[in-house]
PQR file of N, CA, C, O and H, with PARSE charges and radii, in Angstrom:
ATOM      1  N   UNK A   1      82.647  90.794  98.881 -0.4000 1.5000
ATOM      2  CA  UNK A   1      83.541  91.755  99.473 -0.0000 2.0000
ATOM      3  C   UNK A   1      83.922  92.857  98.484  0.5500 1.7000
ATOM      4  O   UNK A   1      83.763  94.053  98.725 -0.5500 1.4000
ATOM      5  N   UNK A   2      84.322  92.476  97.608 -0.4000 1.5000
ATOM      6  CA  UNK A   2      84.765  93.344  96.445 -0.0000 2.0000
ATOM      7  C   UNK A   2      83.152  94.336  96.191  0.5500 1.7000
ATOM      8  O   UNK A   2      83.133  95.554  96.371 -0.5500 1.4000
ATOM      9  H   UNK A   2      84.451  91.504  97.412  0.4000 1.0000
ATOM     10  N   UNK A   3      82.065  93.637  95.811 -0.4000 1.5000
ATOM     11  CA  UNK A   3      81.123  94.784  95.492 -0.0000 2.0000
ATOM     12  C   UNK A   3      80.817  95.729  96.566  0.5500 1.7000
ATOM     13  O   UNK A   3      80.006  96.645  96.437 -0.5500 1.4000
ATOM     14  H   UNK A   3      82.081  92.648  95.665  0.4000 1.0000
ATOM     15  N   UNK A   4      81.487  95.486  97.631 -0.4000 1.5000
ATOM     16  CA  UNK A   4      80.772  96.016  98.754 -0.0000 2.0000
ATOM     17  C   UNK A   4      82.176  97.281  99.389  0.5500 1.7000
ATOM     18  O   UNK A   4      82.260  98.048 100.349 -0.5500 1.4000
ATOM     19  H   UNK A   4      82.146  94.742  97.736  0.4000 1.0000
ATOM     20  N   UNK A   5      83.179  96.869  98.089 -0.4000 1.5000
ATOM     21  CA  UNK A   5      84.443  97.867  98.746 -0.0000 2.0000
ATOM     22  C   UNK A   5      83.883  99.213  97.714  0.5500 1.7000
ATOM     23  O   UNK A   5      83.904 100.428  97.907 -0.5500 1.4000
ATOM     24  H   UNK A   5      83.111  96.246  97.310  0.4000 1.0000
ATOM     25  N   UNK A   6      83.428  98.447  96.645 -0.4000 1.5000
ATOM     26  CA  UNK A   6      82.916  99.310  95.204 -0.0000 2.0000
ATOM     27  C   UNK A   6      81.990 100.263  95.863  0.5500 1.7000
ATOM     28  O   UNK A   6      82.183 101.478  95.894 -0.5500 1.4000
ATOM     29  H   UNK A   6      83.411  97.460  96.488  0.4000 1.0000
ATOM     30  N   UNK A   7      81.125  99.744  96.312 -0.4000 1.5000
ATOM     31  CA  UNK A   7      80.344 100.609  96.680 -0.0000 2.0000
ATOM     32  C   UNK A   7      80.246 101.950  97.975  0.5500 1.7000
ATOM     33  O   UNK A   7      79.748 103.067  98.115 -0.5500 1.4000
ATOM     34  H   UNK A   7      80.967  98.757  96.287  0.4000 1.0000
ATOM     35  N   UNK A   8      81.044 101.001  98.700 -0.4000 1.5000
ATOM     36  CA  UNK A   8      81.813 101.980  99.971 -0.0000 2.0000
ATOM     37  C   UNK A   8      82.514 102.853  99.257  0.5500 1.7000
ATOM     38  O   UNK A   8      82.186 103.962  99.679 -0.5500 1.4000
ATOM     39  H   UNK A   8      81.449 100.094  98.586  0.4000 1.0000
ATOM     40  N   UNK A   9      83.273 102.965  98.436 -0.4000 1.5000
ATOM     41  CA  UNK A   9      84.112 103.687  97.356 -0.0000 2.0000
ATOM     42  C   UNK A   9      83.096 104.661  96.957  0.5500 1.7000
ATOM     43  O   UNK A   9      82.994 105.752  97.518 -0.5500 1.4000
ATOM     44  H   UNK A   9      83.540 102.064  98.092  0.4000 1.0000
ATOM     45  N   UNK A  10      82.393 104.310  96.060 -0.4000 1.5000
ATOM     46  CA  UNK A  10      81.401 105.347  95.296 -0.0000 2.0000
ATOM     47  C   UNK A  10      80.429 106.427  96.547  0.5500 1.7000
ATOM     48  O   UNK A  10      80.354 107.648  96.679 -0.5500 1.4000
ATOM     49  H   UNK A  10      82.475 103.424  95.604  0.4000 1.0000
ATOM     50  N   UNK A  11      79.812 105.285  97.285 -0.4000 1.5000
ATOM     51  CA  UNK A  11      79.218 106.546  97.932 -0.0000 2.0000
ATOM     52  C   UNK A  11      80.487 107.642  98.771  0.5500 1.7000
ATOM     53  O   UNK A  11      79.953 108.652  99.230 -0.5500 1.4000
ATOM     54  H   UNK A  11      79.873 104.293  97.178  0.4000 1.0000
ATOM     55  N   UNK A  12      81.574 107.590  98.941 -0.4000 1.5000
ATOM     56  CA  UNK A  12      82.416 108.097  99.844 -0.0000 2.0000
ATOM     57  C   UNK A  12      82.552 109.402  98.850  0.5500 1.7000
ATOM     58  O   UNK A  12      82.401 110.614  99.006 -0.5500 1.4000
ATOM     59  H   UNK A  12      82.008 106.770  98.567  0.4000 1.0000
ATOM     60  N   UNK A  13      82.886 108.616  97.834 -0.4000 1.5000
ATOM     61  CA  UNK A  13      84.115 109.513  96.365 -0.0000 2.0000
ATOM     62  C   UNK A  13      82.800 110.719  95.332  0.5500 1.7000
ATOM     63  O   UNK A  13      83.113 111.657  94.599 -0.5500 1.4000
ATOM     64  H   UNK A  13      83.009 107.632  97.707  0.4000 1.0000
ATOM     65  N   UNK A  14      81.477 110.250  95.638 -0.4000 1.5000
ATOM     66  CA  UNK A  14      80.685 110.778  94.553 -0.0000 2.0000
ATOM     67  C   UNK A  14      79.167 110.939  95.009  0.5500 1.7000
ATOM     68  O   UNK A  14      78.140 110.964  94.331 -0.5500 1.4000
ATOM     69  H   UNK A  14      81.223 109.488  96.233  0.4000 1.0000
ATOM     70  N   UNK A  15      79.352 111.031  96.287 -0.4000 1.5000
ATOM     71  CA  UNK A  15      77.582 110.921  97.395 -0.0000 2.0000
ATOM     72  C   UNK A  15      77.128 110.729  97.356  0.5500 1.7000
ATOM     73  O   UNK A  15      76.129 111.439  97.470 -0.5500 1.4000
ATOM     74  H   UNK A  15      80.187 111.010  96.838  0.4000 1.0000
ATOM     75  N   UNK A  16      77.063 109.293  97.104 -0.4000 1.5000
ATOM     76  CA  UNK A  16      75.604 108.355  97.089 -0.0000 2.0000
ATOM     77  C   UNK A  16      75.655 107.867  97.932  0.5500 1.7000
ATOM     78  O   UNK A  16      76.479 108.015  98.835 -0.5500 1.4000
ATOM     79  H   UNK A  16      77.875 108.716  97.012  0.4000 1.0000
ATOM     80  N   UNK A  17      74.765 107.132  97.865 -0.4000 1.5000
ATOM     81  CA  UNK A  17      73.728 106.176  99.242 -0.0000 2.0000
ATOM     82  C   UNK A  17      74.421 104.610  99.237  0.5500 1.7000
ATOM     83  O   UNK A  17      74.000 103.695  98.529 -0.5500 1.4000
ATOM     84  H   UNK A  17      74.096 107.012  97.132  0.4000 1.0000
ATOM     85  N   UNK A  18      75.139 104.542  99.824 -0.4000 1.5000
ATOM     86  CA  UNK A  18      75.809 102.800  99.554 -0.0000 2.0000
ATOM     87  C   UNK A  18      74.874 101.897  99.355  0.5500 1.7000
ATOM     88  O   UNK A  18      75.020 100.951  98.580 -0.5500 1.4000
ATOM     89  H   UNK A  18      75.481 105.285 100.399  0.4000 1.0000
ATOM     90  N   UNK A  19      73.696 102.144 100.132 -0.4000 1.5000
ATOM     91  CA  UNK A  19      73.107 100.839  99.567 -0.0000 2.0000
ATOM     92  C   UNK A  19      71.414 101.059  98.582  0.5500 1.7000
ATOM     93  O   UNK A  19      70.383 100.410  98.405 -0.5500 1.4000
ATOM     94  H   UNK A  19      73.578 102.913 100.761  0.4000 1.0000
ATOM     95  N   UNK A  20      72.059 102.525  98.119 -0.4000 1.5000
ATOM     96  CA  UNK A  20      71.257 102.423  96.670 -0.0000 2.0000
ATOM     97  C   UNK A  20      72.136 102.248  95.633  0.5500 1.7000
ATOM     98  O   UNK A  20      71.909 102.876  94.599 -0.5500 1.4000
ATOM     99  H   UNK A  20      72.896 103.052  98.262  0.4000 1.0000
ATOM    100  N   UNK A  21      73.494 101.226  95.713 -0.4000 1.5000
ATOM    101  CA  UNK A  21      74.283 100.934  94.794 -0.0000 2.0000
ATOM    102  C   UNK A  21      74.442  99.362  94.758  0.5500 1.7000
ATOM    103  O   UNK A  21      74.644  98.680  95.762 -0.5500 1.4000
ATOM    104  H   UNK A  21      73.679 100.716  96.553  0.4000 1.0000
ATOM    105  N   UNK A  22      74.323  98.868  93.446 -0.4000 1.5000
ATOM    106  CA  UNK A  22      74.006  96.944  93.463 -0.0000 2.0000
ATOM    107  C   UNK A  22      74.573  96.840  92.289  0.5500 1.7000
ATOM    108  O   UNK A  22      74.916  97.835  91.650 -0.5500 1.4000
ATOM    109  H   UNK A  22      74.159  99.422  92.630  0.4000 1.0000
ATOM    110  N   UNK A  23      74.777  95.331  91.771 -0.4000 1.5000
ATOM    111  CA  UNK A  23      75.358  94.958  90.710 -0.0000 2.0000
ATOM    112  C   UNK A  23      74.700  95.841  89.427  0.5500 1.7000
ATOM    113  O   UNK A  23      75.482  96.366  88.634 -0.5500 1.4000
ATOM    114  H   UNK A  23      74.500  94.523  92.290  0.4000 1.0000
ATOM    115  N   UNK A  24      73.579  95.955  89.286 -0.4000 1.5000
ATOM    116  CA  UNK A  24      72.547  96.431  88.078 -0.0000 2.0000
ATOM    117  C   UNK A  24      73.308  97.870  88.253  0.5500 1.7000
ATOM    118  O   UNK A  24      73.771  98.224  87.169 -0.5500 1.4000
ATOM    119  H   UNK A  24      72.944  95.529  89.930  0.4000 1.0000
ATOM    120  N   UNK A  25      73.502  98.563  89.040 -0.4000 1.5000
ATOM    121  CA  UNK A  25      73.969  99.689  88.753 -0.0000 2.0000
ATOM    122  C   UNK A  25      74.967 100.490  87.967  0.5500 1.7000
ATOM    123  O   UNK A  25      76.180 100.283  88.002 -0.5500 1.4000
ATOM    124  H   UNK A  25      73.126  98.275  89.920  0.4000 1.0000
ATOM    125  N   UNK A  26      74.466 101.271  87.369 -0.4000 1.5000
ATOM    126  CA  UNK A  26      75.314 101.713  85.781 -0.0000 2.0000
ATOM    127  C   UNK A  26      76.350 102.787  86.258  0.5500 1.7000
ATOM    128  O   UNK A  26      75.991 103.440  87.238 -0.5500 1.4000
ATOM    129  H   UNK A  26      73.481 101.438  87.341  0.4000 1.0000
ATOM    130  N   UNK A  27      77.912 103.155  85.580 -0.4000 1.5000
ATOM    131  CA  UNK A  27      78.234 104.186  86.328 -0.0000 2.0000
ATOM    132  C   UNK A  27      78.004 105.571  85.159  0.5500 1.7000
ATOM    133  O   UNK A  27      78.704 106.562  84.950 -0.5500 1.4000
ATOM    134  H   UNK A  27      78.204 102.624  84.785  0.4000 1.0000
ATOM    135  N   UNK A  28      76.680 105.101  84.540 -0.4000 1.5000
ATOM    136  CA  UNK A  28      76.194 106.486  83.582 -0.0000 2.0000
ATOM    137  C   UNK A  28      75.286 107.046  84.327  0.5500 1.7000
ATOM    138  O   UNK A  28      75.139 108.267  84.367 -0.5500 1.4000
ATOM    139  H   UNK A  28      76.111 104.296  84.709  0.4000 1.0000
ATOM    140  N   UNK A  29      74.275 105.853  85.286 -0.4000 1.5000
ATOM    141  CA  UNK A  29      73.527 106.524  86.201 -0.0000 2.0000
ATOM    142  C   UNK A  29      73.894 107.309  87.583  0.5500 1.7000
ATOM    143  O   UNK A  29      73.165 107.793  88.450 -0.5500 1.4000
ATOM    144  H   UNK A  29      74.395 104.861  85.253  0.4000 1.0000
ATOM    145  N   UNK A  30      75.310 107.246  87.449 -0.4000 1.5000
ATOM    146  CA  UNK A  30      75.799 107.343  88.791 -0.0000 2.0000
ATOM    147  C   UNK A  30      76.516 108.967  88.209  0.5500 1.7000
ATOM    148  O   UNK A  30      76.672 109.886  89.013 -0.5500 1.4000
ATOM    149  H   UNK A  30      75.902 106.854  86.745  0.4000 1.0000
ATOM    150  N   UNK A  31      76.843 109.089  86.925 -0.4000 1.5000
ATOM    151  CA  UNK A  31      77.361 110.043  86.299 -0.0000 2.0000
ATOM    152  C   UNK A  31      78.786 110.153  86.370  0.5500 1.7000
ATOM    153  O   UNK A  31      79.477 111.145  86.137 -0.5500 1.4000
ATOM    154  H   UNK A  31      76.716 108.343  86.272  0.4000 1.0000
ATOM    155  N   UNK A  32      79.249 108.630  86.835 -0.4000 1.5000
ATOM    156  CA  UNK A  32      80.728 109.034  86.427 -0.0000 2.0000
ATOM    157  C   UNK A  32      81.420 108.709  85.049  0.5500 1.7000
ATOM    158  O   UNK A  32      81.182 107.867  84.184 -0.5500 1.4000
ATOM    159  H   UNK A  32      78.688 107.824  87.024  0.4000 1.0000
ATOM    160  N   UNK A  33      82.108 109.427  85.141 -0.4000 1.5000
ATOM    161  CA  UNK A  33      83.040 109.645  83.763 -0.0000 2.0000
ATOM    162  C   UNK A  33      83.765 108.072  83.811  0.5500 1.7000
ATOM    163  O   UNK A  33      83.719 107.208  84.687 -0.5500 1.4000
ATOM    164  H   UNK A  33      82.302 110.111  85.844  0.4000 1.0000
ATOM    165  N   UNK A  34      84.444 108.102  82.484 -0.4000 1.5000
ATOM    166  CA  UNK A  34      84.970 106.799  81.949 -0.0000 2.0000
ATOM    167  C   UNK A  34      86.939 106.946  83.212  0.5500 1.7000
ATOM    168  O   UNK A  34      87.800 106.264  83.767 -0.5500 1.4000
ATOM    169  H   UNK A  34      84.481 108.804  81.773  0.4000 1.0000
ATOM    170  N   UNK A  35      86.308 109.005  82.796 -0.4000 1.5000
ATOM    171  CA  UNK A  35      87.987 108.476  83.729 -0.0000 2.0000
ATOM    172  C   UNK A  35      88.192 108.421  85.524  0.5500 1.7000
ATOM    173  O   UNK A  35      89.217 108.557  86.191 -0.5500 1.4000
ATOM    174  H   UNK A  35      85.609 109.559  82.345  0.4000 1.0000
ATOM    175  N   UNK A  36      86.664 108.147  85.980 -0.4000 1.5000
ATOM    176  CA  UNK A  36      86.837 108.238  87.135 -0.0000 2.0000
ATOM    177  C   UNK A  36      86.376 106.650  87.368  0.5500 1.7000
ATOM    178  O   UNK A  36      86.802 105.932  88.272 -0.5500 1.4000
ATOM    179  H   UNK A  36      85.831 108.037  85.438  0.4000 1.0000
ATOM    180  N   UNK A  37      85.447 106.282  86.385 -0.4000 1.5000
ATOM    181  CA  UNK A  37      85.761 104.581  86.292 -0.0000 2.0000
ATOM    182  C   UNK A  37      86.993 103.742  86.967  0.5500 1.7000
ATOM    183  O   UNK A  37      87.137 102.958  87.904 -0.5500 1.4000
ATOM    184  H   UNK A  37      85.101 106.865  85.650  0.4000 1.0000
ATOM    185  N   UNK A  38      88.010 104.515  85.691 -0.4000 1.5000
ATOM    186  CA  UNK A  38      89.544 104.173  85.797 -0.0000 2.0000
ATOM    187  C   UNK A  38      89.904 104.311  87.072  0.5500 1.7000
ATOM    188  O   UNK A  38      90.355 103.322  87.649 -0.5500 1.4000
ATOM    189  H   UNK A  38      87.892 105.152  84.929  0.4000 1.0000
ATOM    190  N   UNK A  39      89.799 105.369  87.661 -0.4000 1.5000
ATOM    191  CA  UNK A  39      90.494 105.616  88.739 -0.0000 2.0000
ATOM    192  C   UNK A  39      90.053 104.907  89.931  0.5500 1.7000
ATOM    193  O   UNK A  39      90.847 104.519  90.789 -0.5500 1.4000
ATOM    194  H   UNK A  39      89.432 106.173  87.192  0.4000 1.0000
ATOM    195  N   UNK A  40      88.994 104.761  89.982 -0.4000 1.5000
ATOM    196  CA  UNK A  40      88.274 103.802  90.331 -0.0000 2.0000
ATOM    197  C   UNK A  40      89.331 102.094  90.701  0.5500 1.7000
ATOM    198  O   UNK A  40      89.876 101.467  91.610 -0.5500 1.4000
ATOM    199  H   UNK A  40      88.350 105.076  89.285  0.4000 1.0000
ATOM    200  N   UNK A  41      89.123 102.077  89.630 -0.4000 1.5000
ATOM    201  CA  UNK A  41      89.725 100.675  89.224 -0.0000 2.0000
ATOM    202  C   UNK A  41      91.130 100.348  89.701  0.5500 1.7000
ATOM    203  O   UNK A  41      91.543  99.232  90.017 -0.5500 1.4000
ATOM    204  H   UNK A  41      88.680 102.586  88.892  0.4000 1.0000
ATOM    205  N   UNK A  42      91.755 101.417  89.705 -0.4000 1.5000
ATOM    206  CA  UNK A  42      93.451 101.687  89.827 -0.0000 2.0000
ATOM    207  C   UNK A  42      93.544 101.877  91.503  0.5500 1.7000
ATOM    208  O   UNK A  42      94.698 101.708  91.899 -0.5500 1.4000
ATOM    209  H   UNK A  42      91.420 102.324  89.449  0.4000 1.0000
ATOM    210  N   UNK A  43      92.603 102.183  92.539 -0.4000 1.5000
ATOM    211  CA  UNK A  43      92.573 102.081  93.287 -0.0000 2.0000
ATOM    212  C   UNK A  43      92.329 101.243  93.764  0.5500 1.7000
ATOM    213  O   UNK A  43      92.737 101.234  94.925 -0.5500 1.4000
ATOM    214  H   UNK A  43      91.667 102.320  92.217  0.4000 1.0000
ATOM    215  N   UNK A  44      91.719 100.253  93.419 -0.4000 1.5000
ATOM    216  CA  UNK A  44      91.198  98.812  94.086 -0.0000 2.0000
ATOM    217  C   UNK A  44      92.142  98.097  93.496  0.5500 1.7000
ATOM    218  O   UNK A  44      92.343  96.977  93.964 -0.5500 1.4000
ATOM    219  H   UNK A  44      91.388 100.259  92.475  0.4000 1.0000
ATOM    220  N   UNK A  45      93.141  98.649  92.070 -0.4000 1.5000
ATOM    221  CA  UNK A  45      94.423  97.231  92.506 -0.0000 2.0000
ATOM    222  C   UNK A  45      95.005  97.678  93.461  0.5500 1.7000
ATOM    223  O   UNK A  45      95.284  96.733  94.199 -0.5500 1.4000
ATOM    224  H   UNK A  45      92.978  99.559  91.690  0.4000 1.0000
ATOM    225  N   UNK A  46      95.451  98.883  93.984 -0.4000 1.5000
ATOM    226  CA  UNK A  46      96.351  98.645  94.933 -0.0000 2.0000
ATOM    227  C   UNK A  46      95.249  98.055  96.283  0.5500 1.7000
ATOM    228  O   UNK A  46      95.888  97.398  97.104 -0.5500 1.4000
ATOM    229  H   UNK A  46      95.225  99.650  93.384  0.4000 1.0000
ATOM    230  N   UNK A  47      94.570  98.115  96.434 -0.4000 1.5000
ATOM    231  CA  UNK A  47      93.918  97.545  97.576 -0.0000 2.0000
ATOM    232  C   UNK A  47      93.664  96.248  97.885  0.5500 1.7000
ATOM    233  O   UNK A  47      93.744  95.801  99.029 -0.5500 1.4000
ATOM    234  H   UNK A  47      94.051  98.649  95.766  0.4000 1.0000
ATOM    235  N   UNK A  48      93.292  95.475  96.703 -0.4000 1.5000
ATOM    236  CA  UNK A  48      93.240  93.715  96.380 -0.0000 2.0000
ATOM    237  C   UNK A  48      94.411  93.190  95.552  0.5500 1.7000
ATOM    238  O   UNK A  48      94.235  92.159  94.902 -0.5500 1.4000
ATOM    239  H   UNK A  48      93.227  95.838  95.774  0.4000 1.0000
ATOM    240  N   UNK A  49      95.590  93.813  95.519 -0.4000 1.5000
ATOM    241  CA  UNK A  49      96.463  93.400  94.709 -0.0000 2.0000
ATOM    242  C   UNK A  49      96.208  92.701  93.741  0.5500 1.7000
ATOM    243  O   UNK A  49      95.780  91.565  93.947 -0.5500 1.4000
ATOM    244  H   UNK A  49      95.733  94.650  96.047  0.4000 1.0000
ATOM    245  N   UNK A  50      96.453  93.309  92.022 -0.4000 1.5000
ATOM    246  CA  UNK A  50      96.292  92.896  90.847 -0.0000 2.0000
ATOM    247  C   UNK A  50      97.399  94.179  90.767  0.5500 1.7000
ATOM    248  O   UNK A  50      97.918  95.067  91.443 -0.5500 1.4000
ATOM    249  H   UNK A  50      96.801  94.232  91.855  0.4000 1.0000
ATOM    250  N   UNK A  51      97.358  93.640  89.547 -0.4000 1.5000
ATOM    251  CA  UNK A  51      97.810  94.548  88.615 -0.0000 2.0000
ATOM    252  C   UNK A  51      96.661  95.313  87.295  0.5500 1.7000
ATOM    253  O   UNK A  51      95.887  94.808  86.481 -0.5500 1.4000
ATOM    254  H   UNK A  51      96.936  92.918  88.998  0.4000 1.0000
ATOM    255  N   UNK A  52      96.855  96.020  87.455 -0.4000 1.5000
ATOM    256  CA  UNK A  52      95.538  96.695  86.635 -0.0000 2.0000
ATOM    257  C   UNK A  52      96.207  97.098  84.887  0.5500 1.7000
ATOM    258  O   UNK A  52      97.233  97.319  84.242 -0.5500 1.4000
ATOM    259  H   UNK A  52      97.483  96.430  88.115  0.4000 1.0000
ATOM    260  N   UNK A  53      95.104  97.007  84.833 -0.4000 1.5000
ATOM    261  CA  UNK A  53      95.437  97.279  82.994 -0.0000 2.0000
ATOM    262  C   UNK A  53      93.682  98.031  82.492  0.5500 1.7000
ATOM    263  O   UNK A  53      92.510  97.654  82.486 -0.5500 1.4000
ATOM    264  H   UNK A  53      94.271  96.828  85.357  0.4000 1.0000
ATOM    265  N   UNK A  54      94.374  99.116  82.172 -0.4000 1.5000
ATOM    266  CA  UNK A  54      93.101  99.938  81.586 -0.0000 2.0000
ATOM    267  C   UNK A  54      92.542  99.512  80.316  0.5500 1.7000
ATOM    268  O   UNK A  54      91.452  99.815  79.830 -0.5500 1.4000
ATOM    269  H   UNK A  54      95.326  99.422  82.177  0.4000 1.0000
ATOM    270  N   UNK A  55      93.518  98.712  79.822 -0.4000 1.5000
ATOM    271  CA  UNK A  55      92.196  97.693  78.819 -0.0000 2.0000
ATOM    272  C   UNK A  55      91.191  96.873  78.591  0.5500 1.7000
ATOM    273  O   UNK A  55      90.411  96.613  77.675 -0.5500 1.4000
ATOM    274  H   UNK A  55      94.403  98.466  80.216  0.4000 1.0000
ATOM    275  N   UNK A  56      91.525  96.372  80.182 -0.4000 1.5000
ATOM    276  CA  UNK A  56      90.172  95.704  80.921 -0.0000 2.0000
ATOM    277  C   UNK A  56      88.940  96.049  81.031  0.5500 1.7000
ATOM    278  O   UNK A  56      87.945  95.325  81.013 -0.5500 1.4000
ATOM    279  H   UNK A  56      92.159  96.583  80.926  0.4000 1.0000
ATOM    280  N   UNK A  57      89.038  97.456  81.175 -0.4000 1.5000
ATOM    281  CA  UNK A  57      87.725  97.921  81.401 -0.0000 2.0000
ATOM    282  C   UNK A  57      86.695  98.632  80.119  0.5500 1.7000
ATOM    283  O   UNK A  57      85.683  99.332  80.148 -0.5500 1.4000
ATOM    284  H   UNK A  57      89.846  98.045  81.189  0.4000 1.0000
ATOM    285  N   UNK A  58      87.379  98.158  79.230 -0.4000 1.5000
ATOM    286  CA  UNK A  58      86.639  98.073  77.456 -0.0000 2.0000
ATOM    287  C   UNK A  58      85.660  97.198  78.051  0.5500 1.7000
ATOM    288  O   UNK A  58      85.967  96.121  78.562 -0.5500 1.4000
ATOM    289  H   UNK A  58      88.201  97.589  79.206  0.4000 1.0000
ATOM    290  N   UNK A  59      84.193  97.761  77.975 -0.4000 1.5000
ATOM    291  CA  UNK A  59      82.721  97.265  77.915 -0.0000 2.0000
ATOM    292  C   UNK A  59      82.138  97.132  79.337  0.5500 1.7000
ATOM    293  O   UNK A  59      81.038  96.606  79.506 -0.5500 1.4000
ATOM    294  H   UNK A  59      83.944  98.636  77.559  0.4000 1.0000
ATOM    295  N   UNK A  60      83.086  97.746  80.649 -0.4000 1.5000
ATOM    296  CA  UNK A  60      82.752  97.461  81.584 -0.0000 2.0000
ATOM    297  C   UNK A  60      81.558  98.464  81.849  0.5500 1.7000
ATOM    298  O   UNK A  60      82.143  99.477  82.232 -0.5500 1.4000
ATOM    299  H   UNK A  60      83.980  98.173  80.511  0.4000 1.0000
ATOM    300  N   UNK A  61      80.144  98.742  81.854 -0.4000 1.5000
ATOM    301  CA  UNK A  61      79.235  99.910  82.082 -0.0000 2.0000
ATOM    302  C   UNK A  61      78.834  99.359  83.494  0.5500 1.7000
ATOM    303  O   UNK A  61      78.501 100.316  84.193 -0.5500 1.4000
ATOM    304  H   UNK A  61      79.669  97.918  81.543  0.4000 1.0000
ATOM    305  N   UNK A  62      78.767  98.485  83.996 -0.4000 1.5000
ATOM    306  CA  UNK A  62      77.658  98.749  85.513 -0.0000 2.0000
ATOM    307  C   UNK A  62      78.557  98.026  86.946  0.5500 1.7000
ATOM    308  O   UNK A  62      79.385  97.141  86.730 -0.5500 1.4000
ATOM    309  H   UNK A  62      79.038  97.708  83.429  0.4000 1.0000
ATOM    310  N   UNK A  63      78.375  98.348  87.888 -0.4000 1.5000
ATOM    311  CA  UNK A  63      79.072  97.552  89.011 -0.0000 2.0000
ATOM    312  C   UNK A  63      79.170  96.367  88.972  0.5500 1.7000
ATOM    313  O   UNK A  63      80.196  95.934  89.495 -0.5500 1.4000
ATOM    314  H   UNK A  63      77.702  99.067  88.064  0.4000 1.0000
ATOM    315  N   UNK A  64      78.407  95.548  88.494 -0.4000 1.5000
ATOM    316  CA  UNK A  64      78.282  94.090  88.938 -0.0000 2.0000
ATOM    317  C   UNK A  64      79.615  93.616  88.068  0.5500 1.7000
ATOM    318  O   UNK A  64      80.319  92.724  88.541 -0.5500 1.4000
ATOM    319  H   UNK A  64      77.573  95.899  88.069  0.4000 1.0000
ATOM    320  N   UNK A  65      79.992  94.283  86.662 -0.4000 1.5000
ATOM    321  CA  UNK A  65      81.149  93.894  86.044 -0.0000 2.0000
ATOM    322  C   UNK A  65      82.033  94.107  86.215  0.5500 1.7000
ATOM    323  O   UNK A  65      82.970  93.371  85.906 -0.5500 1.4000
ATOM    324  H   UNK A  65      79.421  95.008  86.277  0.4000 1.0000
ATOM    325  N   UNK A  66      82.157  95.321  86.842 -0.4000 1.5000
ATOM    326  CA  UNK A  66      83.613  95.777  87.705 -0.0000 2.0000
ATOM    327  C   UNK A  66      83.913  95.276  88.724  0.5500 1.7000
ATOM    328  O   UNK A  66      85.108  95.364  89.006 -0.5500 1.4000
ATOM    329  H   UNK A  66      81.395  95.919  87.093  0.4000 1.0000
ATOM    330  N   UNK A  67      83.017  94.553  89.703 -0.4000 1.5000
ATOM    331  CA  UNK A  67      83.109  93.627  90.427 -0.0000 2.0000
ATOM    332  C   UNK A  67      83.834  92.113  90.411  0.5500 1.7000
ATOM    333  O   UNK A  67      84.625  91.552  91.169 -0.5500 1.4000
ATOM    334  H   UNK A  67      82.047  94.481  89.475  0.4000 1.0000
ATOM    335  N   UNK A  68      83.072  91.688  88.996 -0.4000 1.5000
ATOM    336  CA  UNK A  68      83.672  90.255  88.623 -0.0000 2.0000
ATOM    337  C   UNK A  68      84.805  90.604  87.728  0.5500 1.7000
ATOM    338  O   UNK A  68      85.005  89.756  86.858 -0.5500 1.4000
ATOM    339  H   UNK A  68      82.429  92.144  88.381  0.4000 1.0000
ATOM    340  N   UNK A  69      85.440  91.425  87.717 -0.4000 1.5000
ATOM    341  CA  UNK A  69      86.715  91.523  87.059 -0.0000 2.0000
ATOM    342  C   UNK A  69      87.459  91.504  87.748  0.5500 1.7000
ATOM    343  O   UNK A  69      88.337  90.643  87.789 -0.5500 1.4000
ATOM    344  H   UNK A  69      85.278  92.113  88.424  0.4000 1.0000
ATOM    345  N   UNK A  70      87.307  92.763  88.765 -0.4000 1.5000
ATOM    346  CA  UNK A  70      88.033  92.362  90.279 -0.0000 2.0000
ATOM    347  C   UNK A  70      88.483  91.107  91.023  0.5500 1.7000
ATOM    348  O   UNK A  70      89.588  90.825  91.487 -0.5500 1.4000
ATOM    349  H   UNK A  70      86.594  93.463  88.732  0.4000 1.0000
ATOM    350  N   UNK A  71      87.188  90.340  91.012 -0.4000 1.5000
ATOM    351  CA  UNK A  71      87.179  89.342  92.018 -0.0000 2.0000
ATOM    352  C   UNK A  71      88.084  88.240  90.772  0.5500 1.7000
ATOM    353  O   UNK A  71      88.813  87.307  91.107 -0.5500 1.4000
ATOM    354  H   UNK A  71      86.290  90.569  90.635  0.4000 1.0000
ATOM    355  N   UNK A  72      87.766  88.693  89.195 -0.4000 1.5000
ATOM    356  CA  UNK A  72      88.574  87.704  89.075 -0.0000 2.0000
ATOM    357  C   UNK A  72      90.179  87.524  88.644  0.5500 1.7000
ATOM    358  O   UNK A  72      90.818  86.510  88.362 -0.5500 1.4000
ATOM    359  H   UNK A  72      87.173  89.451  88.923  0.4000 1.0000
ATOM    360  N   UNK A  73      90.573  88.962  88.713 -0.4000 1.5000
ATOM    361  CA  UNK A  73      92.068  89.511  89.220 -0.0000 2.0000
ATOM    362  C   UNK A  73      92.807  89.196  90.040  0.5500 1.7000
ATOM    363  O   UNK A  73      93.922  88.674  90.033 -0.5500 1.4000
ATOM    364  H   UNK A  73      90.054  89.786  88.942  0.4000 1.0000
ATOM    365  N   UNK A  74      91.815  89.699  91.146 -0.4000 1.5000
ATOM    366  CA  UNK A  74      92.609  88.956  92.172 -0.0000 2.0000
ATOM    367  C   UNK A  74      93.065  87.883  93.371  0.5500 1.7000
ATOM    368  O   UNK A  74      93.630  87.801  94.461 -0.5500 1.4000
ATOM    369  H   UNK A  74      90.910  90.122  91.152  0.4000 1.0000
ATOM    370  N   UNK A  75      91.993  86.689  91.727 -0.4000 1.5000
ATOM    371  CA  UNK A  75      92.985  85.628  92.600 -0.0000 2.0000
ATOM    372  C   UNK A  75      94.252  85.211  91.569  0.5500 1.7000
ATOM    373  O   UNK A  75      95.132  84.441  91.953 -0.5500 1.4000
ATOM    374  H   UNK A  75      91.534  86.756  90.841  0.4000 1.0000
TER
END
């Protein structure tokens, strides 16, 4: 669920193809910035309730990790 909000997200926010977006996918290939990463991120806590902390995302480069950070936030 979570990779699949990620990705609904990205293609909406930055025009891609939702489902030319998968775990392997980098967001250098996607060309987003570190601070749209973030924002990124800050939007899906309020959506899956966490609390977000932008230190989390030190080493995060491709979806599949922003995913399992998510998923493991918010339980």
């Amino acid at each position: 669920m979570v990779l699949e909000r990620i990705a609904k997200y990205i293609a909406e926010n930055y025009d891609k193809d939702e489902e030319d977006i998968t775990v392997e996918t980098t967001f250098e290939s996607l060309r987003m910035e570190s601070e749209d990463v973030t924002d990124m991120y800050f939007q899906m806590s309020c959506e899956f309730d966490f609390i977000p902390d932008e230190d989390d995302l030190e080493g995060i480069e491709d979806v599949g990790q922003l995913a399992e950070l998510i998923e493991r936030l918010k339980d």
